[in-house]
N, C-alpha and C positions, 0 to 999 in steps of 0.2 A: 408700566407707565413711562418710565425710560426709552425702551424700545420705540411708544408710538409715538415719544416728542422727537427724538431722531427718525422716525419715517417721514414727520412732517417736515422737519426743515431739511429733510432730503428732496422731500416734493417742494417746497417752496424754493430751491435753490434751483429745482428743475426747471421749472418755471421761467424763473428771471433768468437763469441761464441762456435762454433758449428767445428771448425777446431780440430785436433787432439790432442791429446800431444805430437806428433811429427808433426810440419807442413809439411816438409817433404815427410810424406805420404798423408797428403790432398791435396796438392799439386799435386802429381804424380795423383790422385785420381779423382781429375777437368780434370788432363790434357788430360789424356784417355775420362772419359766423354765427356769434350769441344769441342771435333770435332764431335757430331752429337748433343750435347745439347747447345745450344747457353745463357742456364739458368749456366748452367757448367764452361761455358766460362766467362762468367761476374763476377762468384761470383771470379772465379781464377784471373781476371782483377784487382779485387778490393784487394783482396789478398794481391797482386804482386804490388800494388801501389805505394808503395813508396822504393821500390826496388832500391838500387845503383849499381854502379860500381863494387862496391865493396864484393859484391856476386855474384861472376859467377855464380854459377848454379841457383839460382835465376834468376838471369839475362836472364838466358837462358829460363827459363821458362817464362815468362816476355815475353820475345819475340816472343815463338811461340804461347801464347796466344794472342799475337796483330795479327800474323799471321792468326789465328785463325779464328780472328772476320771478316777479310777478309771476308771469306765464308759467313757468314751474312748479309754481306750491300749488295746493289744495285748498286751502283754509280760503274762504272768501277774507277772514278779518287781516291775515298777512298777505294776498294777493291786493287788499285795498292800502293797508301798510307800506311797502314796496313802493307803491303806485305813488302814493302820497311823497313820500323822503325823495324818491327820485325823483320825482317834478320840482319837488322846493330846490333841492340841490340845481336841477336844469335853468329854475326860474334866479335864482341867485347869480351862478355865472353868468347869466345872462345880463341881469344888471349892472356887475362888474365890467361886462365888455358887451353894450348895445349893440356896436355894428359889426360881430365878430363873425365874421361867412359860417366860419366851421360851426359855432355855437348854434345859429341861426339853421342850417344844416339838420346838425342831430335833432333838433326841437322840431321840425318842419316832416322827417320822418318818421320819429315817437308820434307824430299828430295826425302823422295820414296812416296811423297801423292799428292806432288801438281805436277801442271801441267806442261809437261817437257819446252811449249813456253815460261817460267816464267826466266829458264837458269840459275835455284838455285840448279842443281844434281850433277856438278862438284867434290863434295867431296866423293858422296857413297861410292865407292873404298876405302877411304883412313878410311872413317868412321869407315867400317866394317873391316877393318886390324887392326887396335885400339882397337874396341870392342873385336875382334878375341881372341887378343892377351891378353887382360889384363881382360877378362870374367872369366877366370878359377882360376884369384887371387882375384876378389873382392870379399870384406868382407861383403858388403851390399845385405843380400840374397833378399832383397825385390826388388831391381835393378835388380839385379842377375835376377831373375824370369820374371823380364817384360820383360827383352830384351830377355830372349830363348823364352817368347812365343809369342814377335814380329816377332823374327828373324825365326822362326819356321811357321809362319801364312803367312807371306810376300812372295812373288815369287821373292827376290831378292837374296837368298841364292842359290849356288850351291848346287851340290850332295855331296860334299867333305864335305862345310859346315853344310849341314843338318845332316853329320853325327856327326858332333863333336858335335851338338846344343843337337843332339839325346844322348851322352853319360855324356852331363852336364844337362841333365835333370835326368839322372838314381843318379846323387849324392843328 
């Protein structure tokens, strides 16, 4: 029993060892991985662990890595479990910060991926009017860059939109 509690806080020190000096961007970094590497997923879980309230975008991440892990179980009743926690959690930070790009973001690709009998798309519209409108002043170019080349990859953009996605990638 000894042995396994030091292999784990050997592996958990691995972990944060190994995070950025901006977590920030290790974060965004899992979260893109975590949907097809479930190793991605875990280490972001563990991350995110003791995550509050009190950081929405945190938060946010948080949640769609529990969403996440969905994709990994078997059990339909903890793949609906998952699903559930990590939305509340998304929907909370959310309310804490309405007009928060990043937040607006992760909620906007959690809702163009999963399954639409799930009944969590309700927002995309509203998402990408937010994103729309406040992409061209954020300051964070590394944000900046994911969503034009989510929003540029996805078929959920119009022709209208593809072209403005197309004239903030020329900056």
């Amino acid at each position: 029993m000894k042995t396994i509690s030091i292999l784990c806080l050997m592996l958990l020190s691995t972990i944060f060892a190994q995070v950025d000096e901006n977590p920030i961007l290790e974060i965004r970094n899992l979260y893109e991985k975590g949907v097809q590497n479930k190793t991605a997923n875990q280490k972001l879980i563990l991350l995110l662990a003791k995550v509050t309230e009190n950081e929405p975008v945190l938060l946010g991440y948080k949640g769609a890595a529990i969403m996440m892990q969905a994709s990994y179980a078997i059990d339909p009743f903890t793949k609906l479990s998952r699903f559930k926690k990590g939305k509340n959690l998304i929907e909370n930070a959310i309310k804490k910060e309405a007009n928060n790009t990043e937040l607006r973001y992760i909620r906007l690709t959690i809702q163009t991926n999963i399954p639409s009998f799930l009944g969590y798309s309700g927002e995309i519209k509203n998402d990408k009017e937010l994103i729309f409108e406040q992409l061209p002043r954020l300051k964070d170019a590394d944000l900046s860059n994911r969503i034009i080349k989510y929003l540029s990859n996805k078929n959920i953009c119009n022709d209208e939109e593809l072209k403005k996605i197309d004239l903030w990638k020329i900056k």
